[in-house]
N, C-alpha and C positions, 0 to 999 in steps of 0.2 A: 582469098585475099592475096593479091600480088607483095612484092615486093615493097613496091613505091610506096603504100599505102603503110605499110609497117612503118617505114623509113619518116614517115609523115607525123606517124605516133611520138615516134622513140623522139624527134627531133622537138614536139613540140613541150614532152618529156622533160628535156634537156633543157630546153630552153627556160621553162619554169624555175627549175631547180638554179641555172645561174642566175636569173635574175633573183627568187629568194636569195640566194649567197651575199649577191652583188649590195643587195638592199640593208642587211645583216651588216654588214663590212663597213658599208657606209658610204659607198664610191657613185661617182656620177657613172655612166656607161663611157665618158670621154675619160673620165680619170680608169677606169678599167681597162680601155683601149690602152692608155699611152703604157700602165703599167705591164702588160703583156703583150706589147710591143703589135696592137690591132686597132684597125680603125675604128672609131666610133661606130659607124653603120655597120661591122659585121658584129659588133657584140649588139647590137640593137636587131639586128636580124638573125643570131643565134639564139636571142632571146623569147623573140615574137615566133620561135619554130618556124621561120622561113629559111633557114639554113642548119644543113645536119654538119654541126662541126668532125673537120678531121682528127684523130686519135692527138697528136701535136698540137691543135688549136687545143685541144682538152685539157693538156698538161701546162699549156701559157695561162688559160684560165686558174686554173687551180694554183699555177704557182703565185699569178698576180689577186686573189682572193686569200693568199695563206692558208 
């Protein structure tokens, strides 16, 4: 198993777990953007495991989810 393939896991991993959050909380993905300061389409494509968030994007999350 390469690399990328892991990366593909963990990401889509991640991405489950914000949007459960996201849905919990009660926030649109637009209202989650503006709250940590990201565009609409990357929390929609963190979420969909099309993108592996960087350590930073993690903590804008977390702090715009409480």
């Amino acid at each position: 198993m390469d690399g990328r393939l892991r990366n593909e896991e963990v990401a889509k991993r991640i991405g489950h777990n914000v949007f459960l959050a996201r849905r919990r909380a009660g926030y649109a993905q637009e209202e989650l953007g503006k709250r940590c300061s990201l565009h609409r389409t990357e929390v929609g494509m963190i979420e969909s495991g099309a993108r592996l968030p960087r350590s930073d994007t993690l903590m804008k999350l977390a702090g715009g989810l409480e």
